[in-house]
C-alpha positions as CSV (number, residue, x, y, z in Angstrom):
1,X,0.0,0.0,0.0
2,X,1.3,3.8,-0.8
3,X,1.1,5.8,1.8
4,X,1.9,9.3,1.9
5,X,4.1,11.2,4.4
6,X,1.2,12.1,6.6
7,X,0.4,8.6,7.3
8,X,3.2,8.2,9.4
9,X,2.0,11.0,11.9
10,X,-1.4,9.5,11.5
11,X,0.3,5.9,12.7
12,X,2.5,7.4,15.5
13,X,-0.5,10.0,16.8
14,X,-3.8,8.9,16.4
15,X,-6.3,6.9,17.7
16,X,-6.1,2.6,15.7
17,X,-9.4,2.4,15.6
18,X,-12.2,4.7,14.3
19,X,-16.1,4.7,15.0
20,X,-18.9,2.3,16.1
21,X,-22.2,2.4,15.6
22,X,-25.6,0.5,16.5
23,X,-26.5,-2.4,14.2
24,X,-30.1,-2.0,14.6
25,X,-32.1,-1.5,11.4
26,X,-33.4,1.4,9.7
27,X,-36.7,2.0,9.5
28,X,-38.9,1.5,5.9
29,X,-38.9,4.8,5.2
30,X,-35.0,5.4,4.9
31,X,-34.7,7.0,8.4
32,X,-33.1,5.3,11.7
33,X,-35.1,6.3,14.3
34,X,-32.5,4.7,16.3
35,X,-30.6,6.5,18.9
36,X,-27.2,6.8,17.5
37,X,-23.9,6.4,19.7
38,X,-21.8,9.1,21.3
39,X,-19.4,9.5,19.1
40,X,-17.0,9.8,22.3
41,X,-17.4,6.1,22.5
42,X,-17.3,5.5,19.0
43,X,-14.3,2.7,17.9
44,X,-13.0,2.8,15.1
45,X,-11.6,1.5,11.5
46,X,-9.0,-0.7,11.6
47,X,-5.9,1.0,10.2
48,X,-4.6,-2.5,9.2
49,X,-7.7,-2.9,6.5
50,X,-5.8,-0.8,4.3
51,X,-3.2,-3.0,3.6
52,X,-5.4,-5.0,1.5
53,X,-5.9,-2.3,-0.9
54,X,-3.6,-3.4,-4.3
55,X,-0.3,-1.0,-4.0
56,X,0.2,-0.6,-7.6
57,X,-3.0,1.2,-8.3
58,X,-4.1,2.8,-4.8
59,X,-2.9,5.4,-2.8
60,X,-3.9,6.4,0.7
61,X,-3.4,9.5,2.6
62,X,-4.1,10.3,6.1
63,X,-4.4,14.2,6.9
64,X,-5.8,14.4,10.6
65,X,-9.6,13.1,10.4
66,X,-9.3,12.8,7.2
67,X,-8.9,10.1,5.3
68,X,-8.1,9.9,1.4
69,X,-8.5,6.8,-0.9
70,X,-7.3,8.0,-4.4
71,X,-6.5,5.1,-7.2
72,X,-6.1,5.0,-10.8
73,X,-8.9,2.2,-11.2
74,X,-6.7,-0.8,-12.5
75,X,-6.7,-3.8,-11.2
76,X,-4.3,-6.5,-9.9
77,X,-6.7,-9.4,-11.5
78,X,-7.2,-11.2,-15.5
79,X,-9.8,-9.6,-17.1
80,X,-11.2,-10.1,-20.9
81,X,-11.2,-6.8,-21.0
82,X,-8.0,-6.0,-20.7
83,X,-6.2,-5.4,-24.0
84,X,-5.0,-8.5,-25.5
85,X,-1.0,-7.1,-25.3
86,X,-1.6,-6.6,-21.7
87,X,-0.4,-9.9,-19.5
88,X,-3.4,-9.6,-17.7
89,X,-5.8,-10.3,-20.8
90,X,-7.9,-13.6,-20.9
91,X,-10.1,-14.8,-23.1
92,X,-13.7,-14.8,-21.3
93,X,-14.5,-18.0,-18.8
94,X,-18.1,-16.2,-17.6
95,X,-19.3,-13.1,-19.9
96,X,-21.4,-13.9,-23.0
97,X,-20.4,-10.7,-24.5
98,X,-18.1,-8.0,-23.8
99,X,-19.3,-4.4,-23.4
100,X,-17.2,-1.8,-25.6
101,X,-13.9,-0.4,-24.2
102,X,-11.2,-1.9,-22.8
103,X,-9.3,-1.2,-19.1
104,X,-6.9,1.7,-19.3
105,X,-6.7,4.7,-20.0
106,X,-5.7,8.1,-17.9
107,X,-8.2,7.3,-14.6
108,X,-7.9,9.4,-11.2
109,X,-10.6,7.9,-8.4
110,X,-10.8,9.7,-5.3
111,X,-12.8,10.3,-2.4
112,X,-12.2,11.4,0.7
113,X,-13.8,10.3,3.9
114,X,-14.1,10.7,8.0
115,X,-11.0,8.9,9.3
116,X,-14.0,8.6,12.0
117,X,-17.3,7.6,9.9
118,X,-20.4,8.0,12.2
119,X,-24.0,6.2,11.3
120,X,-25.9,9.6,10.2
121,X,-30.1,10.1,10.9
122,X,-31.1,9.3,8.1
123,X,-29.9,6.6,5.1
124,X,-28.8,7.7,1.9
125,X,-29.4,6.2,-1.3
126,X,-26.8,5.3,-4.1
127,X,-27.1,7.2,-7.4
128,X,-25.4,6.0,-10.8
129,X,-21.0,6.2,-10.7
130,X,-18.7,4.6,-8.5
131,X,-20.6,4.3,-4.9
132,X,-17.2,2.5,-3.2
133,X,-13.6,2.0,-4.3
134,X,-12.2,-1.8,-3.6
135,X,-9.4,-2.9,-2.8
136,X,-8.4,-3.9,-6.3
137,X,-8.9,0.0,-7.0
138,X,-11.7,-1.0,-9.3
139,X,-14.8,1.6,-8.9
140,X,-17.6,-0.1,-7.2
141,X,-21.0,0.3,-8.4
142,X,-25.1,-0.5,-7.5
143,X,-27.4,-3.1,-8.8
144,X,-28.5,0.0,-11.6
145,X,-27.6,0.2,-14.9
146,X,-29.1,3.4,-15.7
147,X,-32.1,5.8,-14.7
148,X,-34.3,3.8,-13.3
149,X,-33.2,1.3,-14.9
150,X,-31.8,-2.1,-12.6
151,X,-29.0,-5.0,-14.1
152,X,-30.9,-7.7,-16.2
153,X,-30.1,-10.8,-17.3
154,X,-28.9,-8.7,-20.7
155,X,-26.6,-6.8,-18.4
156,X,-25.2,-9.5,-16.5
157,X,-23.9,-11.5,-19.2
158,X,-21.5,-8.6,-20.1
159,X,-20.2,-9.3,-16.7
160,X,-16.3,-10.8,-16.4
161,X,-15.4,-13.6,-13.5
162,X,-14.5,-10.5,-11.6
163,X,-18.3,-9.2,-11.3
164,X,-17.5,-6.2,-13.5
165,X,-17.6,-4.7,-17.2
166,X,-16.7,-1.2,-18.7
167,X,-19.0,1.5,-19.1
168,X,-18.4,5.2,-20.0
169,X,-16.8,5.6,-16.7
170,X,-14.6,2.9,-17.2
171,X,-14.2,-0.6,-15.6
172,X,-16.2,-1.3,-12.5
173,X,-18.1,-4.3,-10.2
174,X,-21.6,-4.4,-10.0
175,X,-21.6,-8.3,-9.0
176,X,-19.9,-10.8,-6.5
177,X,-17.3,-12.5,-8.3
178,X,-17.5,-15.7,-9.7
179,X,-16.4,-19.4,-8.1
180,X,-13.6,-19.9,-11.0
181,X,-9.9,-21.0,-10.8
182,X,-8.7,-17.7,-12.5
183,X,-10.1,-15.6,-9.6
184,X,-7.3,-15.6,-6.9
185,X,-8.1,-12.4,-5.5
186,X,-11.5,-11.6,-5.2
187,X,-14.1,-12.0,-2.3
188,X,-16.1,-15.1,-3.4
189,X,-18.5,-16.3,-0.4
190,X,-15.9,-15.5,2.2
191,X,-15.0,-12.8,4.6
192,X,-12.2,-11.2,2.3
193,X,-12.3,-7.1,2.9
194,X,-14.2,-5.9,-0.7
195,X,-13.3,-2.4,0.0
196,X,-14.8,1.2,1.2
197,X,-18.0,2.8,0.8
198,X,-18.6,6.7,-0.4
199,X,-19.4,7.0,3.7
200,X,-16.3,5.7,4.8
201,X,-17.4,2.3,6.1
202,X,-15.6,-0.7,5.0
203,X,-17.3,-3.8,3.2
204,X,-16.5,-7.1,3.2
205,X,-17.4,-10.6,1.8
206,X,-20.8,-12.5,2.6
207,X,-18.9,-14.2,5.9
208,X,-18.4,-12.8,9.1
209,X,-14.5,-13.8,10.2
210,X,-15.6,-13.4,14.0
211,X,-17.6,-16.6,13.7
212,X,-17.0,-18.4,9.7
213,X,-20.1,-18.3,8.9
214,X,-22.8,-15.9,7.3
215,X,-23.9,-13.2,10.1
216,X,-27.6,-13.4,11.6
217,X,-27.0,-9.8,12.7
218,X,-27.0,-7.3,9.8
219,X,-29.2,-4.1,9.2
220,X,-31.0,-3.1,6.5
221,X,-28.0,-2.3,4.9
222,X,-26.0,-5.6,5.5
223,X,-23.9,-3.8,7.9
224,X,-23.6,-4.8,12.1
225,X,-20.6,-4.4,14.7
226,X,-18.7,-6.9,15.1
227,X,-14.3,-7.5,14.8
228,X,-12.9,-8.4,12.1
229,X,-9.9,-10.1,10.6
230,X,-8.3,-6.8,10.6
231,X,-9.8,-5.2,14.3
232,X,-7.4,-7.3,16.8
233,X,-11.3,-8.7,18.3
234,X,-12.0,-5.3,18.5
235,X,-16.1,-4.6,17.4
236,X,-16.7,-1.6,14.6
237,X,-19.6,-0.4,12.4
238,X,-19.1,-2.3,8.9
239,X,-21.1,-3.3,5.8
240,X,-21.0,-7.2,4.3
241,X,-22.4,-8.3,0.9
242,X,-25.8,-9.9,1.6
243,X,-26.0,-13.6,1.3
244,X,-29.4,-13.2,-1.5
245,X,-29.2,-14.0,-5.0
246,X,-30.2,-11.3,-7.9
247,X,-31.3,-12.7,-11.1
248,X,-31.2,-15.8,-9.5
249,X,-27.4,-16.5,-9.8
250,X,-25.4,-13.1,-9.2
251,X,-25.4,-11.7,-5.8
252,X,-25.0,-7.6,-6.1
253,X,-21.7,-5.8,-4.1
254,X,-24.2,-3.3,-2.6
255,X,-28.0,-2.6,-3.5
256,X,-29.0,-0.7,-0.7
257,X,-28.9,2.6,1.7
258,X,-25.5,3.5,2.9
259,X,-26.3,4.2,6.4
260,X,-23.3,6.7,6.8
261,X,-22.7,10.3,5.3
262,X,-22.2,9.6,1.4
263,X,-19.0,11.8,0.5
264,X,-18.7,12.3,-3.6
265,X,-16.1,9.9,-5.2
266,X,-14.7,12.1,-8.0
């Protein structure tokens, strides 16, 4: 992972980890009526998550409260998509069809986020465009493919092994990745960190790494306190994919609310 030089103050003079929040759900009309914690007893983020994020294409700043995810959108995986000079180009094992466009080109991702994320009043949302940044770097996006307008089966088979194809934003994931021996670095039905959410909250895999297994505890949003691989048993406010199939045999990254303050991911 880069770091920048403000990391190291960050490392040496802040707090490990970063906020906690109730796990209760939100209410059907995208409020939590919930009482939300102090933030005085708020625990936080493990720093130690963003070691997972692929070095070569992700770079992470720390500047006080701040924190800074900024990556040029290229991942560390195969892709058909890919162009076929590139080492990482395969020939497609899952899509049907490729959508036009290849991965490349001059990309700058960014968003910056509470070094501190705190549940906020009321839910928020996604819109179309990157919604998350993973930790391959790749953009991630919601279960929409347009104005009101939500993946189909037409969609989906556009989709590589990596749960992703390119639009006029570039390459991004809509989808879980697929069970196949060519992905050796994706979450696939396992607690593997996916990557960050515009509100600052982490996501990871379907499983829960505190007990193996898929949790029983999750809000609205697929999200619930609990430690992590990352947390050193220590409980924080954190998102997983939910365990439901979408079009009967691709599970979306994230199709709901985010329960924290969306900040814009330009």
């Amino acid at each position: 992972m880069k770091y920048t030089k403000s990391t190291l103050l960050f490392f040496f003079g802040a707090i490990i980890f970063i906020t906690s929040c109730s796990d209760d759900n939100a209410s059907d009309d995208n409020e939590n009526t919930d009482e939300i914690e102090d933030p005085s007893d708020a625990v936080s983020t493990p720093l130690a998550a963003f070691d997972e994020f692929n070095s070569d294409a992700v770079t992470i700043s720390f500047d006080g409260d701040e924190i800074t995810i900024d990556s040029n959108g290229l991942p560390n995986h195969t892709s058909p998509y890919w162009e076929e000079t590139n080492p990482l180009h395969i020939e497609p094992v899952v899509a049907e069809r490729l959508t036009p466009g290849q991965i490349g080109g001059d990309r700058s991702i960014t968003v910056t986020v509470p070094a501190a994320p705190e549940r906020a009043a009321t839910s928020s949302a996604t819109g179309l465009g990157p919604i998350g940044i993973s930790v391959t770097g790749v953009p991630i996006f919601n279960d929409t493919e347009g104005p009101n307008r939500p993946l189909e089966e037409e969609i989906a088979q556009t989709f590589d092994y990596a749960g992703a194809h390119n639009g006029p934003s570039g390459y991004h994931y809509h989808v879980e990745s697929s069970d196949v021996p060519e992905n050796t670095v994706l979450s696939q039905d396992d607690e593997k960190l996916v990557g960050i959410m515009a509100d600052g909250f982490l996501i990871y895999g379907r499983k829960c790494s505190s007990t193996g297994d898929y949790p029983t505890d999750l809000d609205i949003s697929g999200a619930h306190s609990a430690a992590t691989q990352h947390s050193d048993g220590e409980a924080f406010y954190h998102y997983h994919i939910i365990n439901e199939f979408y079009l009967g045999s691709i599970i979306a990254l994230f199709a709901v609310d985010l329960q924290g303050t969306p900040n814009a991911i330009m």
